[in-house]
C-alpha positions in Angstrom: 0.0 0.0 0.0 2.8 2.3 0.5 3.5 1.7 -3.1 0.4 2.4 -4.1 0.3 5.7 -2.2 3.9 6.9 -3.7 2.1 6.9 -7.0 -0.8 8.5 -6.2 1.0 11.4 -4.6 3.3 11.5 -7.6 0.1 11.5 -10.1 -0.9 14.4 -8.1 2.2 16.7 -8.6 2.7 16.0 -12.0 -0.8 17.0 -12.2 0.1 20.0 -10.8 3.6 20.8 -12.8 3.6 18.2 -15.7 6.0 15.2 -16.9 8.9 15.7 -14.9 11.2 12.5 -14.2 13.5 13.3 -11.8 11.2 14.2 -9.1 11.5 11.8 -6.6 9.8 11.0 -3.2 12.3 12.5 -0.3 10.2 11.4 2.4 7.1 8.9 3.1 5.4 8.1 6.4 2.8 5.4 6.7 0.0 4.9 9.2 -1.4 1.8 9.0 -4.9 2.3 10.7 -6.8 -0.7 9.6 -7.3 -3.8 8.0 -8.3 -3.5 4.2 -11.4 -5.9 2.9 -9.1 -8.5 1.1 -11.9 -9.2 -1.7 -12.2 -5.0 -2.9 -10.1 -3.0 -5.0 -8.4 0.1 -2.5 -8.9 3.7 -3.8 -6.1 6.2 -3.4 -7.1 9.9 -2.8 -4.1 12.4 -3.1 -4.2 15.6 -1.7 -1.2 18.3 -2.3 -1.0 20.4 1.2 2.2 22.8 -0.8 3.8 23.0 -4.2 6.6 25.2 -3.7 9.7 25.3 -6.3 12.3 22.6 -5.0 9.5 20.5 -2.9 6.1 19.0 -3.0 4.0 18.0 0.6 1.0 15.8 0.5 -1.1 13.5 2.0 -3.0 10.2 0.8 -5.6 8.3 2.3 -6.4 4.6 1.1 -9.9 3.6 1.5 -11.4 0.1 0.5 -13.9 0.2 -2.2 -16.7 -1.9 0.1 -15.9 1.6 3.0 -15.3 4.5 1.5 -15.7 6.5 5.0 -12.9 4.6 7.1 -9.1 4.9 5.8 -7.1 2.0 6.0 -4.2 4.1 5.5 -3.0 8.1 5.8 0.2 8.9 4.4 2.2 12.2 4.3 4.4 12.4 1.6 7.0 15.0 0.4 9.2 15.1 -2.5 12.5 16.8 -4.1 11.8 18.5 -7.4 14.4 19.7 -9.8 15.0 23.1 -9.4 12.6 25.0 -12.6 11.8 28.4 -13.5 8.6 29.6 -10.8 7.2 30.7 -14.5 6.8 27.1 -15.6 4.7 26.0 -12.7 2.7 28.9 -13.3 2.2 28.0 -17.1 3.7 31.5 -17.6 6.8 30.4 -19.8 
């Protein structure tokens, strides 16, 4: 599941700034809260607290598809990203 949540977050940033390869998680934390239904898919729901110019904060929380109220897991996330132009976040280059 922490896996899972890596990509999620990293779905979200590049959401946010576009393809960029070399950013890479810098730190994860993982709270394992409880037991997911082992016969339903998990769903991943990103949530970007900052986007600043060198690094990205965010949290996840995985839900199982048969309880969509209850987390199974929260995760804070942050990672490095190269060091670009503030003007090509903003879509201003």
């Amino acid at each position: 599941m922490m896996g899972f949540a890596d990509v999620a977050m990293y779905v979200a940033i590049l959401a946010q700034i576009g393809p960029e390869a070399m950013a890479v998680t810098s730190d994860l934390n993982c709270h394992f809260l409880r037991a997911a239904s082992g016969d339903h898919d998990i769903i991943a729901h990103a949530k970007l607290i900052k986007l600043g110019r060198r690094l990205a904060v965010g949290e996840v929380q995985i839900f199982s598809a048969s309880d969509d109220i209850r987390p199974v897991v929260h995760v804070t996330a942050s990672y490095a990203l190269p060091d670009l132009r503030s003007d090509v976040r903003s879509g201003n280059a």
